[in-house]
C-alpha positions in Angstrom: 146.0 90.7 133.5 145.0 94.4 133.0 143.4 96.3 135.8 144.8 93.8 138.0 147.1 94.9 140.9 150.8 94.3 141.1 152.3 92.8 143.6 156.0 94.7 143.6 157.2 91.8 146.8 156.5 89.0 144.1 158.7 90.3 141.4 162.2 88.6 141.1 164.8 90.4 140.4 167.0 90.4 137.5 170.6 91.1 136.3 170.8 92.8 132.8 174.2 91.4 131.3 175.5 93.8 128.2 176.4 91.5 125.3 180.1 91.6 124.0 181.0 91.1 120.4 178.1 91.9 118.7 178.0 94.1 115.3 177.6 97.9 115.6 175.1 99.9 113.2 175.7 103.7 113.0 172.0 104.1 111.6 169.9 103.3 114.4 167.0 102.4 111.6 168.9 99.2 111.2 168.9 98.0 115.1 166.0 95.7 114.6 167.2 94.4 111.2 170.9 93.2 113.0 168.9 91.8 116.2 167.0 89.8 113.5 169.7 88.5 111.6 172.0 88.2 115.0 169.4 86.0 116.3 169.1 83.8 113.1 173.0 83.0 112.9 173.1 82.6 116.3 169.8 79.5 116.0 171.7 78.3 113.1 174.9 78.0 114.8 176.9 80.6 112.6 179.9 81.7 113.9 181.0 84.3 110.8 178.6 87.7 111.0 180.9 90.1 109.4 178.4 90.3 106.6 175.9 92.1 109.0 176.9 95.3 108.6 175.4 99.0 107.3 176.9 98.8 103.9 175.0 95.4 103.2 171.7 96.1 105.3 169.7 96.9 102.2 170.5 93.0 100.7 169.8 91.6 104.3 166.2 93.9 104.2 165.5 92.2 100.6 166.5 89.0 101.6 164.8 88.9 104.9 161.2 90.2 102.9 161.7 87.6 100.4 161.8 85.3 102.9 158.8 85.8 105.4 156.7 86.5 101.5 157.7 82.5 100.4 157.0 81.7 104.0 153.7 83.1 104.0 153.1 82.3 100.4 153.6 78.6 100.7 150.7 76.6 99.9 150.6 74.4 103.3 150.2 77.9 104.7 147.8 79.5 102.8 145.6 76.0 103.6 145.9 76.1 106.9 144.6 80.0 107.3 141.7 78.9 105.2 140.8 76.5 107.8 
């Protein structure tokens, strides 16, 4: 795919829609942290997000690294990169 030309004729166009509703951050470190979580309540099916907010991004960070460490830290896991 690199080096190769583009063809501008076979691209389709798009709309870019501006999502309503979501939470806010005022610390723009935190962005990718509430996109995270936004996506995982949304997948769940979670309706409630008021906890996503800038006073409780620190838990969420902890929580979130706790997480992906069991995750990757699970023994099924750990066999299967050994493979």
């Amino acid at each position: 795919m690199m080096n190769e030309e583009i063809n501008f004729n076979d691209i389709v166009p798009f709309q870019v829609k501006k999502a309503e509703g979501l939470r806010k951050t005022k610390l723009s470190f935190n962005c990718g942290l509430f996109v995270v979580k936004m996506l995982e309540c949304r997948s769940l099916g979670l309706k409630k997000r008021s906890s996503i907010n800038d006073d409780t991004a620190m838990d969420l960070r902890r929580k979130l690294c706790c997480e992906m460490y069991d995750l990757f830290m699970d023994k099924d896991f750990q066999e299967g990169c050994r493979r």
